[in-house]
C-alpha positions as semicolon CSV with decimal commas, in nm:
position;residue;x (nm);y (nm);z (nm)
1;X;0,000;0,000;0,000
2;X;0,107;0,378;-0,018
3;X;0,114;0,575;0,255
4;X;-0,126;0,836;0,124
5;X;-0,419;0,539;0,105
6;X;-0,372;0,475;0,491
7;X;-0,577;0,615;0,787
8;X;-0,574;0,653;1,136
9;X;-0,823;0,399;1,277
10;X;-0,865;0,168;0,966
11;X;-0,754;-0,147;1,015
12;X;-0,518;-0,358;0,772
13;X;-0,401;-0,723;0,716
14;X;0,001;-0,679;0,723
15;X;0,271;-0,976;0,820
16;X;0,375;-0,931;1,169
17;X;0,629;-1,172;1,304
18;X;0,572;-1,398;0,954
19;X;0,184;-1,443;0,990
20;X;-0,047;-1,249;0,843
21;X;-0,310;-1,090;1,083
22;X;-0,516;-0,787;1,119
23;X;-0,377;-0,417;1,275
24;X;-0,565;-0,096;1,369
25;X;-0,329;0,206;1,283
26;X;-0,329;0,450;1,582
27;X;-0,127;0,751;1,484
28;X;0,070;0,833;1,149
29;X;0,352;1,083;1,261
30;X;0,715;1,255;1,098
31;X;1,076;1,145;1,248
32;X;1,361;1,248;1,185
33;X;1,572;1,074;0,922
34;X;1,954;1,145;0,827
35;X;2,079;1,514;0,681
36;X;1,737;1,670;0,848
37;X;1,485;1,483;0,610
38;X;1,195;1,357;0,813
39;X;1,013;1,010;0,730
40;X;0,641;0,886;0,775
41;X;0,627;0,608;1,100
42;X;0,316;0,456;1,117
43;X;0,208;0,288;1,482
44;X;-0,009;0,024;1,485
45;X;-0,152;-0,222;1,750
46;X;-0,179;-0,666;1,665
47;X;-0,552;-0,688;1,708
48;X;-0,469;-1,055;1,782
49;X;-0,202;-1,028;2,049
50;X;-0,309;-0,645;2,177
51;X;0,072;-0,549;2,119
52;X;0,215;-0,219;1,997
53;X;0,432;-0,208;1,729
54;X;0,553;0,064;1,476
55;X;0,558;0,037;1,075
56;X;0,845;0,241;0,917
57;X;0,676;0,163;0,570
58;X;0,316;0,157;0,441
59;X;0,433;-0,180;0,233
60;X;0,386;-0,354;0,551
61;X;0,009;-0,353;0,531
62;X;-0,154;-0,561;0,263
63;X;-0,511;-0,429;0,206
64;X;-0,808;-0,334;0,404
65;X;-0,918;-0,563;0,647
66;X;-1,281;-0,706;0,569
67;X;-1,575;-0,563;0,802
68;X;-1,747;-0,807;0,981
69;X;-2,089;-0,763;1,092
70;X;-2,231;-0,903;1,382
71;X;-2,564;-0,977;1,361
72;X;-2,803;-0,971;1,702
């Protein structure tokens, strides 16, 4: 994916830790880089495990993650 098709609060399929499983995005934000150029981070928690992690590319994520409804 590019990093201009990716919001805060979606939720993605990416690979973390070699499986594939679904992540919420919680905050896109700048840091610095070398010679005063700044790069995108992306931060993202595993939906599965709960754990925080951060994405220093937007190839991580594979596509949108399918909405399930639950019905009542």
């Amino acid at each position: 994916m590019k990093i201009a098709d990716v919001q805060v609060g979606g939720r993605y399929i990416a690979r973390v830790s070699g499986v594939l499983t679904t992540v919420r995005v919680l905050a896109m934000r700048e840091t610095a880089a070398f010679n005063g150029a700044s790069r995108s981070v992306i931060d993202v928690v595993n939906e599965r495990t709960g754990r925080r992690t951060t994405f220093r590319s937007a190839a991580r994520l594979r596509r949108p993650a399918a909405e399930t409804r639950k019905e009542p």
